[in-house]
C-alpha positions in Angstrom: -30.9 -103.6 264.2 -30.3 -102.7 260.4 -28.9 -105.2 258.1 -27.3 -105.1 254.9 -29.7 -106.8 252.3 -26.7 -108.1 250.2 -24.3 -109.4 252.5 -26.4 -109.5 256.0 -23.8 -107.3 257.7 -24.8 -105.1 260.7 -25.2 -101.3 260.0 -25.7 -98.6 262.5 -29.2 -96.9 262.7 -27.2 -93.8 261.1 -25.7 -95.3 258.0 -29.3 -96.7 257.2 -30.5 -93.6 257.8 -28.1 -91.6 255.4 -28.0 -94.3 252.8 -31.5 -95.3 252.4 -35.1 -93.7 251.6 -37.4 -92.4 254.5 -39.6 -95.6 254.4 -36.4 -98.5 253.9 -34.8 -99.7 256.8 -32.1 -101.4 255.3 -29.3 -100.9 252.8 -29.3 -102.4 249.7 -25.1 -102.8 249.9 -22.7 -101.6 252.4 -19.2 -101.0 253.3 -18.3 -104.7 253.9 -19.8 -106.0 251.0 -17.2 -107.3 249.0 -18.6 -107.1 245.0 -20.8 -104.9 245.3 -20.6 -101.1 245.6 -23.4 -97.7 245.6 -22.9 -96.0 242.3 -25.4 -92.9 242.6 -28.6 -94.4 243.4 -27.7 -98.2 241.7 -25.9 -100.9 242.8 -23.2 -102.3 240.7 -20.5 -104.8 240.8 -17.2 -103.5 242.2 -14.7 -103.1 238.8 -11.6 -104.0 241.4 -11.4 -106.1 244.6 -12.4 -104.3 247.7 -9.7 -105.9 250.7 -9.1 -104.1 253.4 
């Protein structure tokens, strides 16, 4: 099972697939990570809170 790098969090096997390279199984951040977000192709600190 994929897990986020950052926050440990399971992913689906299609998330990892869209948001990560051919040979990288898992994400660098994901949707529950809470400072940390996908800008482009970097990782950045979120500018705002992220609570659901």
């Amino acid at each position: 099972m994929p897990k986020c790098k950052h926050c440990g969090s399971f992913v689906t096997t299609a998330y990892a697939r869209v948001f990560t390279p051919n040979d990288v199984d898992q994400p660098r951040v994901c949707p529950n990570c809470p400072d940390r977000i996908r800008d482009g192709a970097e990782v950045r600190e979120a500018r705002s809170s992220r609570t659901r």
